[in-house]
PDBQT receptor file of N, H, CA, C and O in Angstrom, charges set to zero:
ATOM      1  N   UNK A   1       0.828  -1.179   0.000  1.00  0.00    +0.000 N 
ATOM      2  CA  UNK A   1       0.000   0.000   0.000  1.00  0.00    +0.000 C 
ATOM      3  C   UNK A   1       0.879   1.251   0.000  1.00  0.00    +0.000 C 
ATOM      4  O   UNK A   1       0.942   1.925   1.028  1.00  0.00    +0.000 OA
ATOM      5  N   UNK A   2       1.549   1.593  -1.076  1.00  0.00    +0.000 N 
ATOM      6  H   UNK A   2       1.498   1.046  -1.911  1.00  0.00    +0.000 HD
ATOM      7  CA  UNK A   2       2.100   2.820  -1.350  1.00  0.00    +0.000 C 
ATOM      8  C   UNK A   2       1.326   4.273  -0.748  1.00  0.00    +0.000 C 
ATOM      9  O   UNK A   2       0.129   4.450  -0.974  1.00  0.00    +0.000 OA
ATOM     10  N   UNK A   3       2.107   5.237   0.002  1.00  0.00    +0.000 N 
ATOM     11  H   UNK A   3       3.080   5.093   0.185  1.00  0.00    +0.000 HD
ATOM     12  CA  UNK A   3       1.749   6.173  -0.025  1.00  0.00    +0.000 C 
ATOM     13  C   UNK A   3       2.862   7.465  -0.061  1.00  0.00    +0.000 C 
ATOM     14  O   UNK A   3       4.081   7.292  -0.057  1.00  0.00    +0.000 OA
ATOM     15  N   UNK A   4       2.264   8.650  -0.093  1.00  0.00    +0.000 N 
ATOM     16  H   UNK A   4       1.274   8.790  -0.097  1.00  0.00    +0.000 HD
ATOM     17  CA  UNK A   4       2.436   9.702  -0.577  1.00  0.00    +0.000 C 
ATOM     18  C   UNK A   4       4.392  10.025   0.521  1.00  0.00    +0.000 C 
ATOM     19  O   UNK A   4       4.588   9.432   1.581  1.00  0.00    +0.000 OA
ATOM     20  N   UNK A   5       5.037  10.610   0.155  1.00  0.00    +0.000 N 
ATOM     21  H   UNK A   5       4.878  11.092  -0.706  1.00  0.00    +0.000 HD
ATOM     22  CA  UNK A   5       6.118  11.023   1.563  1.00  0.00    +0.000 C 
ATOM     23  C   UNK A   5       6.408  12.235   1.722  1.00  0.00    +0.000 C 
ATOM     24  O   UNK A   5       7.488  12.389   2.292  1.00  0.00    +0.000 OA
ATOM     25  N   UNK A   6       5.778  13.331   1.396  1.00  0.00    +0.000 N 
ATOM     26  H   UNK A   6       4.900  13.206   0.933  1.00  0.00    +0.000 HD
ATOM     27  CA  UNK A   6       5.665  14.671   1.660  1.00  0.00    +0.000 C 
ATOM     28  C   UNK A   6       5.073  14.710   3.210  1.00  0.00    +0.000 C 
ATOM     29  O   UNK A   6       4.257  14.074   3.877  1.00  0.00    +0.000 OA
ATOM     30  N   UNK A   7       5.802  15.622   3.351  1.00  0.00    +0.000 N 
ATOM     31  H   UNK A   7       6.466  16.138   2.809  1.00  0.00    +0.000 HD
ATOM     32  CA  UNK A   7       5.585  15.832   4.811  1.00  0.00    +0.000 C 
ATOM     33  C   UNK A   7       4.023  16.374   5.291  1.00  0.00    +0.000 C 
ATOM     34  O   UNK A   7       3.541  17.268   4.594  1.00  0.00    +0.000 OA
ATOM     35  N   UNK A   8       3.477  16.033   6.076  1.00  0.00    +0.000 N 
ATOM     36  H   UNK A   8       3.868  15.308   6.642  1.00  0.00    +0.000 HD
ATOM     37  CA  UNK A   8       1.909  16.000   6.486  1.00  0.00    +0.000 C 
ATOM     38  C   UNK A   8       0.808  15.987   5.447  1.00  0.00    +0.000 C 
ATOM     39  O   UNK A   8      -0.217  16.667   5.388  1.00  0.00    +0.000 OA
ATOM     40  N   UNK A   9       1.375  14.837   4.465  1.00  0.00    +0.000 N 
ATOM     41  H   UNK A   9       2.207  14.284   4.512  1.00  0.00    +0.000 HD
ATOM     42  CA  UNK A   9       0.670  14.024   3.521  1.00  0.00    +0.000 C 
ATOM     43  C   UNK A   9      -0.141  13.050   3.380  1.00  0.00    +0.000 C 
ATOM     44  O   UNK A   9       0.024  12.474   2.305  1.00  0.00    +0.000 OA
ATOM     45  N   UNK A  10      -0.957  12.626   4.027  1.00  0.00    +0.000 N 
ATOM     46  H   UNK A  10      -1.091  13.094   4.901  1.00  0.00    +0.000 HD
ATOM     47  CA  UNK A  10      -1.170  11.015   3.804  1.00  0.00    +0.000 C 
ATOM     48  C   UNK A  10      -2.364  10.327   2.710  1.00  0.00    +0.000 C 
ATOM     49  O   UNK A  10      -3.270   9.498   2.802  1.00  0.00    +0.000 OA
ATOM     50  N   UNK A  11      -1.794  11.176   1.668  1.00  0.00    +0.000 N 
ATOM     51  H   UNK A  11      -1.059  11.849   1.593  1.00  0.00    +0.000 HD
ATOM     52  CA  UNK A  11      -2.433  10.344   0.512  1.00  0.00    +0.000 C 
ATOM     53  C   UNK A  11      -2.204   9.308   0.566  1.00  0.00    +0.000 C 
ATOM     54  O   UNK A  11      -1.242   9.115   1.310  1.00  0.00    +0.000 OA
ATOM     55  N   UNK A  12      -2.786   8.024  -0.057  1.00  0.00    +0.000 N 
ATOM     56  H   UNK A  12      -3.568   8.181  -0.661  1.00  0.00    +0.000 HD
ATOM     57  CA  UNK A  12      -2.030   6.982  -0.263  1.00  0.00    +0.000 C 
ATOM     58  C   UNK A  12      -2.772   6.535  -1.763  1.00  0.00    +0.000 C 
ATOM     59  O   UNK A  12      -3.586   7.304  -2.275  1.00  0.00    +0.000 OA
ATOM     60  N   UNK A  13      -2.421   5.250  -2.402  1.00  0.00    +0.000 N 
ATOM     61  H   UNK A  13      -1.760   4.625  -1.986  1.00  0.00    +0.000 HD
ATOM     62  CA  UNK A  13      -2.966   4.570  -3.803  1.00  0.00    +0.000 C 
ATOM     63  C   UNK A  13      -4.581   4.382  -3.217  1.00  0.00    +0.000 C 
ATOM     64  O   UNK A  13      -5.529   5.046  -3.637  1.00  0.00    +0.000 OA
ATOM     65  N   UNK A  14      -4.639   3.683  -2.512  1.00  0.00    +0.000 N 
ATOM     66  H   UNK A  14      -3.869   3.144  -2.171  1.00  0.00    +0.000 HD
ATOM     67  CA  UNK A  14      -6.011   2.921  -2.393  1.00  0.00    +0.000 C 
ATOM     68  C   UNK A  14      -7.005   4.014  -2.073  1.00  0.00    +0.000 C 
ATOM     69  O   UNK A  14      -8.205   3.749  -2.143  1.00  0.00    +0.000 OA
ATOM     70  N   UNK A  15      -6.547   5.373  -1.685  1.00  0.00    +0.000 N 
ATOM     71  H   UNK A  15      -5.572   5.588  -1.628  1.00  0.00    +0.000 HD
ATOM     72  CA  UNK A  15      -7.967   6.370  -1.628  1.00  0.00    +0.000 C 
ATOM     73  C   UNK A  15      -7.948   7.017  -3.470  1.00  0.00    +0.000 C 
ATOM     74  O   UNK A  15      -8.385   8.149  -3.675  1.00  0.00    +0.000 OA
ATOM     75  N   UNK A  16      -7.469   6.258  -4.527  1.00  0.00    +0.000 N 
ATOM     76  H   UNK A  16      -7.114   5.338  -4.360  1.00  0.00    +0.000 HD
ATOM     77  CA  UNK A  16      -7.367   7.023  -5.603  1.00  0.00    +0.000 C 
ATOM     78  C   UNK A  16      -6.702   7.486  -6.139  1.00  0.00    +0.000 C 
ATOM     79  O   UNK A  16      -6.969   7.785  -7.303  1.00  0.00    +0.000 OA
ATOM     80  N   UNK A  17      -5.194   7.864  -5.444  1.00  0.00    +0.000 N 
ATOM     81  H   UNK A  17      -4.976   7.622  -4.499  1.00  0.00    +0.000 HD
ATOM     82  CA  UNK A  17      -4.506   9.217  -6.035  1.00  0.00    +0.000 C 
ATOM     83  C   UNK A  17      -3.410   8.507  -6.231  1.00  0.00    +0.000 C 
ATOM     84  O   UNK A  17      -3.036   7.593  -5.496  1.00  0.00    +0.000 OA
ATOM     85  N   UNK A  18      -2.580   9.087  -7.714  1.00  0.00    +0.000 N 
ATOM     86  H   UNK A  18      -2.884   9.829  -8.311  1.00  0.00    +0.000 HD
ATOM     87  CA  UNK A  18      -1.661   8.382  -8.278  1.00  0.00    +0.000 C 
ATOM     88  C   UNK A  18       0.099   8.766  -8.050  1.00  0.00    +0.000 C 
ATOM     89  O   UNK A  18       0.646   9.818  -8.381  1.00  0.00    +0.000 OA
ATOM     90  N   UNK A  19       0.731   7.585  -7.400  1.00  0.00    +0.000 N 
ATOM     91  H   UNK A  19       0.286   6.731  -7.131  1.00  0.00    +0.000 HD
ATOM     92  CA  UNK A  19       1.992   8.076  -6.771  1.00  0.00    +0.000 C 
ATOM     93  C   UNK A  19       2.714   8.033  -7.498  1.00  0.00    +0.000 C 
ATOM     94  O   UNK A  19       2.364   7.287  -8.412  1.00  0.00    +0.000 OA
ATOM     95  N   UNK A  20       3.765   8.519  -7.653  1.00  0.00    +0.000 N 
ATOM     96  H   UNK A  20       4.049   9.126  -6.910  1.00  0.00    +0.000 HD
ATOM     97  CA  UNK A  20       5.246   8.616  -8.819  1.00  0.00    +0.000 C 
ATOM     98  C   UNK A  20       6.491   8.348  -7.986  1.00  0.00    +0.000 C 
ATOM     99  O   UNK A  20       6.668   8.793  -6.851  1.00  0.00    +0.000 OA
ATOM    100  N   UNK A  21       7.370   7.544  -8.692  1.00  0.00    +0.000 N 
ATOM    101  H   UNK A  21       7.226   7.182  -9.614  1.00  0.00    +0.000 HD
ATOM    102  CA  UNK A  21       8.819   7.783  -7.965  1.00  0.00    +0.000 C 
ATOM    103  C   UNK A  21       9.755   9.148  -8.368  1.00  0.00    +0.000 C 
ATOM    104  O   UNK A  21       9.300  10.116  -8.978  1.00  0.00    +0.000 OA
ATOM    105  N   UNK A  22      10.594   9.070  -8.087  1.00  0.00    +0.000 N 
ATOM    106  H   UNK A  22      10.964   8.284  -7.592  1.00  0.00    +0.000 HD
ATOM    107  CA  UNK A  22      11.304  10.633  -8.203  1.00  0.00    +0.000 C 
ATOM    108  C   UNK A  22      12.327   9.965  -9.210  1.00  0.00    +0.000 C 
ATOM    109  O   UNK A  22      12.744   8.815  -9.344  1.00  0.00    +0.000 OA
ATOM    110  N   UNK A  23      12.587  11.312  -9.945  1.00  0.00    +0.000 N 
ATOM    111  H   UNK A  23      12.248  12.247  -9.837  1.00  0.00    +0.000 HD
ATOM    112  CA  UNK A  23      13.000  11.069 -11.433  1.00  0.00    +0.000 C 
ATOM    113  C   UNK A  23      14.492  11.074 -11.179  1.00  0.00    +0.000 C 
ATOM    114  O   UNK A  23      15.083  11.249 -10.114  1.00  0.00    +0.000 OA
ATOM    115  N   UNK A  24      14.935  10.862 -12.299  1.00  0.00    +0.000 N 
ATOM    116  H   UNK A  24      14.455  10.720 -13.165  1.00  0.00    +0.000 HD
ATOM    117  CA  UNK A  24      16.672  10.419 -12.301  1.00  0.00    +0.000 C 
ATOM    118  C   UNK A  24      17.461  11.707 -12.585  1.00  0.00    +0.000 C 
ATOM    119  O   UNK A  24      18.621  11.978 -12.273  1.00  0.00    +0.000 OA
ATOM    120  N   UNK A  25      16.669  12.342 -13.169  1.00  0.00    +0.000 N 
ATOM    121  H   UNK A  25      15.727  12.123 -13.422  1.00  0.00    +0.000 HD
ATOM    122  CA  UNK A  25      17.334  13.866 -13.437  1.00  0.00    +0.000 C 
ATOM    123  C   UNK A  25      17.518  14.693 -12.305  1.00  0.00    +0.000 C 
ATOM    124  O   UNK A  25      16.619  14.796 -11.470  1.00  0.00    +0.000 OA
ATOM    125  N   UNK A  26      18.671  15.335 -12.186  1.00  0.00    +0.000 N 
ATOM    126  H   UNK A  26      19.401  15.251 -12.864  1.00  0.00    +0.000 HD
ATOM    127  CA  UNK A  26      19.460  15.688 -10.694  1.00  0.00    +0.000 C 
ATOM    128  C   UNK A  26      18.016  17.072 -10.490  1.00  0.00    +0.000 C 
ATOM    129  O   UNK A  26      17.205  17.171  -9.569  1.00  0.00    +0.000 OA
ATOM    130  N   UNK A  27      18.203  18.115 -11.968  1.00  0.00    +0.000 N 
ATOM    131  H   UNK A  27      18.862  18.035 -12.716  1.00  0.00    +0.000 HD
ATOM    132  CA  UNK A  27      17.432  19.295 -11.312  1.00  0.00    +0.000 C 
ATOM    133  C   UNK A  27      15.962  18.816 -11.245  1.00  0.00    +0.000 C 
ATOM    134  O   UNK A  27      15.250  19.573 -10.586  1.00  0.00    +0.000 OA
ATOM    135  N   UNK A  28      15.398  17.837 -11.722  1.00  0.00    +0.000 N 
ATOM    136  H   UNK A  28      15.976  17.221 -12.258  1.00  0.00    +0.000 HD
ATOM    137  CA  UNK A  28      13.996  18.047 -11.629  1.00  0.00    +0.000 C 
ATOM    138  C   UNK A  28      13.826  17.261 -10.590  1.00  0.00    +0.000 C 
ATOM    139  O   UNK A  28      12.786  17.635 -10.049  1.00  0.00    +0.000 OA
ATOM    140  N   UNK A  29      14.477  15.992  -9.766  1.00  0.00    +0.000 N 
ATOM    141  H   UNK A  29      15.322  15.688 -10.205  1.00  0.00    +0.000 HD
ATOM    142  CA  UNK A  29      15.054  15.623  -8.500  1.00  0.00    +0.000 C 
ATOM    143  C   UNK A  29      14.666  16.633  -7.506  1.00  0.00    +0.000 C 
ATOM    144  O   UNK A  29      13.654  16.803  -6.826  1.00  0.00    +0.000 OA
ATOM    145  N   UNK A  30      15.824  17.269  -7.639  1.00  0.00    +0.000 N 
ATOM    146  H   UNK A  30      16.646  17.130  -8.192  1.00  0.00    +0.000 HD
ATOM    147  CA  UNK A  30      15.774  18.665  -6.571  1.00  0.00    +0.000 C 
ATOM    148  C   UNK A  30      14.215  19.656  -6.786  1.00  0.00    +0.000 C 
ATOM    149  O   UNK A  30      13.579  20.048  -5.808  1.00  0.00    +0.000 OA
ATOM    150  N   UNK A  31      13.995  19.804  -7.534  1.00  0.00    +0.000 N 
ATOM    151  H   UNK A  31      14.511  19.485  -8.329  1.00  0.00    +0.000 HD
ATOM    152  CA  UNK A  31      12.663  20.755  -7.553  1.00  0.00    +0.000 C 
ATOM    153  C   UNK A  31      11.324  19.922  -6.685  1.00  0.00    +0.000 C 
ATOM    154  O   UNK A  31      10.576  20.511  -5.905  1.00  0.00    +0.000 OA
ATOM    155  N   UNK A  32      11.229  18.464  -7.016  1.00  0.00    +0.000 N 
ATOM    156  H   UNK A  32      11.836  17.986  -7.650  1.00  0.00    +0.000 HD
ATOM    157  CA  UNK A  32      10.018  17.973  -6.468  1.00  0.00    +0.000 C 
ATOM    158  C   UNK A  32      10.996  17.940  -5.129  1.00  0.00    +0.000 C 
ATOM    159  O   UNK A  32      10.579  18.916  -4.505  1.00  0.00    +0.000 OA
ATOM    160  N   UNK A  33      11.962  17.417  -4.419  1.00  0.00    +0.000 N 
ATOM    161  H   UNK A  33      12.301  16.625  -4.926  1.00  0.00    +0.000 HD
ATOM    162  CA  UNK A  33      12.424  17.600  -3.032  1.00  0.00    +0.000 C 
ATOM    163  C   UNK A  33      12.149  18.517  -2.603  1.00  0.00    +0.000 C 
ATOM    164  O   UNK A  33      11.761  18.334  -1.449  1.00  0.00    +0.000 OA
ATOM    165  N   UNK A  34      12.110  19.899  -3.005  1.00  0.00    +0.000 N 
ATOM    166  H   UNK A  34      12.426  20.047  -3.942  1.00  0.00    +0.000 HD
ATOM    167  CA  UNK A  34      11.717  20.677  -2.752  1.00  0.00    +0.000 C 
ATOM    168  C   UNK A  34      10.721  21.036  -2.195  1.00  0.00    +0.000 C 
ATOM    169  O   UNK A  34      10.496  21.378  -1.034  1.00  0.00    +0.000 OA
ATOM    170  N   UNK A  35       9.917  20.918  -3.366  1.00  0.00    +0.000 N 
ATOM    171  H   UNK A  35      10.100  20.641  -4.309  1.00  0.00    +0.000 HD
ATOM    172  CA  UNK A  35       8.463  20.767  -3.573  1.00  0.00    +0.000 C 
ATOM    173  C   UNK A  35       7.604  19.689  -1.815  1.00  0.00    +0.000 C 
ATOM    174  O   UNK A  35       6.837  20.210  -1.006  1.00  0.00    +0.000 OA
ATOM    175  N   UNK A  36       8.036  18.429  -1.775  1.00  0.00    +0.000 N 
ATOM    176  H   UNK A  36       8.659  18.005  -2.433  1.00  0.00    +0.000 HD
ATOM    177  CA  UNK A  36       7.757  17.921  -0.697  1.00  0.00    +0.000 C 
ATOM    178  C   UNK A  36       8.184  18.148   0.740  1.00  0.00    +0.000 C 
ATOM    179  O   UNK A  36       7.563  17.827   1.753  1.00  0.00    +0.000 OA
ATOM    180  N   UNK A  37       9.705  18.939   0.619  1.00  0.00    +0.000 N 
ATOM    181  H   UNK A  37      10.210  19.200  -0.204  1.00  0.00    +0.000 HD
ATOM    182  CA  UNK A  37      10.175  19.464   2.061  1.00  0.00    +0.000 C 
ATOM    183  C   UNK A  37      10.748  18.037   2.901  1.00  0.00    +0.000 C 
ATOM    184  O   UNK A  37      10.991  18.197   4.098  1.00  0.00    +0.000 OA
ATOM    185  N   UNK A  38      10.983  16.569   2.269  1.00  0.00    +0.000 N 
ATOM    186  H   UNK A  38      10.786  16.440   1.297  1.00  0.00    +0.000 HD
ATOM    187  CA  UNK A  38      11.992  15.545   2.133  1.00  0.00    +0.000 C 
ATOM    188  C   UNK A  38      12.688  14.954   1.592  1.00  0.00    +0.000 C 
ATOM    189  O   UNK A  38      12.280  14.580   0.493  1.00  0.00    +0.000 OA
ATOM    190  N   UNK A  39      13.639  14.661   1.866  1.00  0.00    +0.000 N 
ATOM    191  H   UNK A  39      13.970  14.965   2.759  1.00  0.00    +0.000 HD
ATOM    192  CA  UNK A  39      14.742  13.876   1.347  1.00  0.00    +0.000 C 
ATOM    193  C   UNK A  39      14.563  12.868   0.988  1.00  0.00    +0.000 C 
ATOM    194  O   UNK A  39      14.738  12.118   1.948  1.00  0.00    +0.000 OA
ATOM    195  N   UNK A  40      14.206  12.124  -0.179  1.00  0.00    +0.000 N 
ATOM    196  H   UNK A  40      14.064  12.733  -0.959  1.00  0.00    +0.000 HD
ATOM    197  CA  UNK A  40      13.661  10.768  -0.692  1.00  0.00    +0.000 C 
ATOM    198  C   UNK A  40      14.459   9.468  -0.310  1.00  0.00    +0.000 C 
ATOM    199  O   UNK A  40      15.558   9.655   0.212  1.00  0.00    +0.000 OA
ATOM    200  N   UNK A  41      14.141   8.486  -0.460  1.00  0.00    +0.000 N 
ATOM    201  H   UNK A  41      13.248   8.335  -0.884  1.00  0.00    +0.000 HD
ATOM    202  CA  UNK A  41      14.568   7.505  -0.216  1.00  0.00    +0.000 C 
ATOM    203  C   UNK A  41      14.371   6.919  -1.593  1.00  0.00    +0.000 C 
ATOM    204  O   UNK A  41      13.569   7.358  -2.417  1.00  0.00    +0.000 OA
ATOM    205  N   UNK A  42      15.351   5.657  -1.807  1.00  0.00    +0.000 N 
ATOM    206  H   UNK A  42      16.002   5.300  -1.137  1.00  0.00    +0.000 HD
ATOM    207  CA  UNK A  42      15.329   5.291  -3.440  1.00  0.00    +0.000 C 
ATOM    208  C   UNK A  42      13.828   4.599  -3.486  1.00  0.00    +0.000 C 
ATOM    209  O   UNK A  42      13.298   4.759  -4.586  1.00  0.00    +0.000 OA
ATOM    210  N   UNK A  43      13.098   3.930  -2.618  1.00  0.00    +0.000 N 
ATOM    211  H   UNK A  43      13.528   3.800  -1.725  1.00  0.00    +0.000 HD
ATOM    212  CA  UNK A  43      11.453   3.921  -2.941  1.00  0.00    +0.000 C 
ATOM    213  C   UNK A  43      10.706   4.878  -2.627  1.00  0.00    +0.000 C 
ATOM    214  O   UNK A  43       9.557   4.456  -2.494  1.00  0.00    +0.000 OA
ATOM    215  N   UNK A  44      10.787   6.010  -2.431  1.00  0.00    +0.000 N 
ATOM    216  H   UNK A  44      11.720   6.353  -2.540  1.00  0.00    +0.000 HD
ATOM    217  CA  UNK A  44      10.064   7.164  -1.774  1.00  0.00    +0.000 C 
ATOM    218  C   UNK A  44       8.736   7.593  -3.370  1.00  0.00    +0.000 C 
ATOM    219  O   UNK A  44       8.797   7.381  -4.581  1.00  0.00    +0.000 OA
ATOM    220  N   UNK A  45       8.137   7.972  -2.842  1.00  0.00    +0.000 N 
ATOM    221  H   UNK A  45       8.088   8.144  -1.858  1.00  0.00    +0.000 HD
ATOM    222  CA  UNK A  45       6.842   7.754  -3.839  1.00  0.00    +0.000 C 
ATOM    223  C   UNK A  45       6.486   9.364  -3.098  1.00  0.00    +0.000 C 
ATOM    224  O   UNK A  45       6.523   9.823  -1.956  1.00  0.00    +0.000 OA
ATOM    225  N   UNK A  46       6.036  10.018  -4.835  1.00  0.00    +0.000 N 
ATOM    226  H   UNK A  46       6.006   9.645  -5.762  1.00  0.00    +0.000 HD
ATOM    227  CA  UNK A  46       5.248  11.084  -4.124  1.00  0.00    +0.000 C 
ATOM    228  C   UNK A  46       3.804  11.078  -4.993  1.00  0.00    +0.000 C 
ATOM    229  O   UNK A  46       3.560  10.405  -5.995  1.00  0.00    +0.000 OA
ATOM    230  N   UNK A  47       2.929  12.027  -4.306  1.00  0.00    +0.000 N 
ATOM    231  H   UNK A  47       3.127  12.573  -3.492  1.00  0.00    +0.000 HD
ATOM    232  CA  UNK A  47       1.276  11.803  -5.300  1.00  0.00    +0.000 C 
ATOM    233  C   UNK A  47       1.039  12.989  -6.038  1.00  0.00    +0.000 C 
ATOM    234  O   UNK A  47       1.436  14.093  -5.667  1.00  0.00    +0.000 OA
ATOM    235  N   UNK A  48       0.332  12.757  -7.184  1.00  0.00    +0.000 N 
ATOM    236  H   UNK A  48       0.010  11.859  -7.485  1.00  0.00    +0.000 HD
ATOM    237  CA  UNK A  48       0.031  13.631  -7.613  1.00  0.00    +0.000 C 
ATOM    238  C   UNK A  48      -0.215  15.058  -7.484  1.00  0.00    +0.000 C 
ATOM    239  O   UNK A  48      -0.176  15.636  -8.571  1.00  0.00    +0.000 OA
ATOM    240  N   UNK A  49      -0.441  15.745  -6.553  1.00  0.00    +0.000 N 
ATOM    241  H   UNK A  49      -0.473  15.275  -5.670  1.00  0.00    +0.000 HD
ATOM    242  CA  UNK A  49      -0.914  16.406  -5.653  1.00  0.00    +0.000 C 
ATOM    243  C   UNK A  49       0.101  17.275  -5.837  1.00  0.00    +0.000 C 
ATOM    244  O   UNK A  49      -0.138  18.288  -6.496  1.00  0.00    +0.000 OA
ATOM    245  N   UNK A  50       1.382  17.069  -5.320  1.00  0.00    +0.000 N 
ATOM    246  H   UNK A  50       1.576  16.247  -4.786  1.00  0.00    +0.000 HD
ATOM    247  CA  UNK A  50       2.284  17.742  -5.055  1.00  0.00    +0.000 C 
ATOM    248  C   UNK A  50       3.410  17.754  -6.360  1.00  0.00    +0.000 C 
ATOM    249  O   UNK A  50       4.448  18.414  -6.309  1.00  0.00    +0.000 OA
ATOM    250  N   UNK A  51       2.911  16.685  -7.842  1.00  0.00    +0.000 N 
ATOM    251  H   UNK A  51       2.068  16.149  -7.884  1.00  0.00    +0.000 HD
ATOM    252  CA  UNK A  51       3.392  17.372  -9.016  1.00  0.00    +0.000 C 
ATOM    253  C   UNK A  51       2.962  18.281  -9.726  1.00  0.00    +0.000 C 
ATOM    254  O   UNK A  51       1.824  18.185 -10.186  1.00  0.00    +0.000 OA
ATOM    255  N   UNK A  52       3.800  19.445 -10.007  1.00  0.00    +0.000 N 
ATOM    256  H   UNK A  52       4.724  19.523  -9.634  1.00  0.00    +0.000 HD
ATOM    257  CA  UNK A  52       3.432  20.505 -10.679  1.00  0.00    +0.000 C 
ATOM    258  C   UNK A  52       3.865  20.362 -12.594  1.00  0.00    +0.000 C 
ATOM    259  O   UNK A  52       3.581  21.281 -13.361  1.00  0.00    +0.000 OA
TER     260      UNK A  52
């Protein structure tokens, strides 16, 4: 049950919303880190929500 890892997030798959892993490209990497306010982990999943 994948869910969201942005900080005071708790989307997860099973209410609907679609998670992504974080991309391989260093700057667009850094922009969604950003964007979530954590430091990913190599399974770290973020949701839709918080891609711009």
């Amino acid at each position: 049950m994948p869910s969201c890892c942005a900080k005071k997030c708790k989307n997860r798959s099973e209410q609907g919303f679609r998670l992504f892993g974080f991309p391989k490209d260093i700057q667009r990497k850094k922009i969604w880190t950003k964007q979530c306010g954590v430091q990913p982990k190599e399974n770290s999943k973020l949701c839709e929500v918080f891609i711009i």
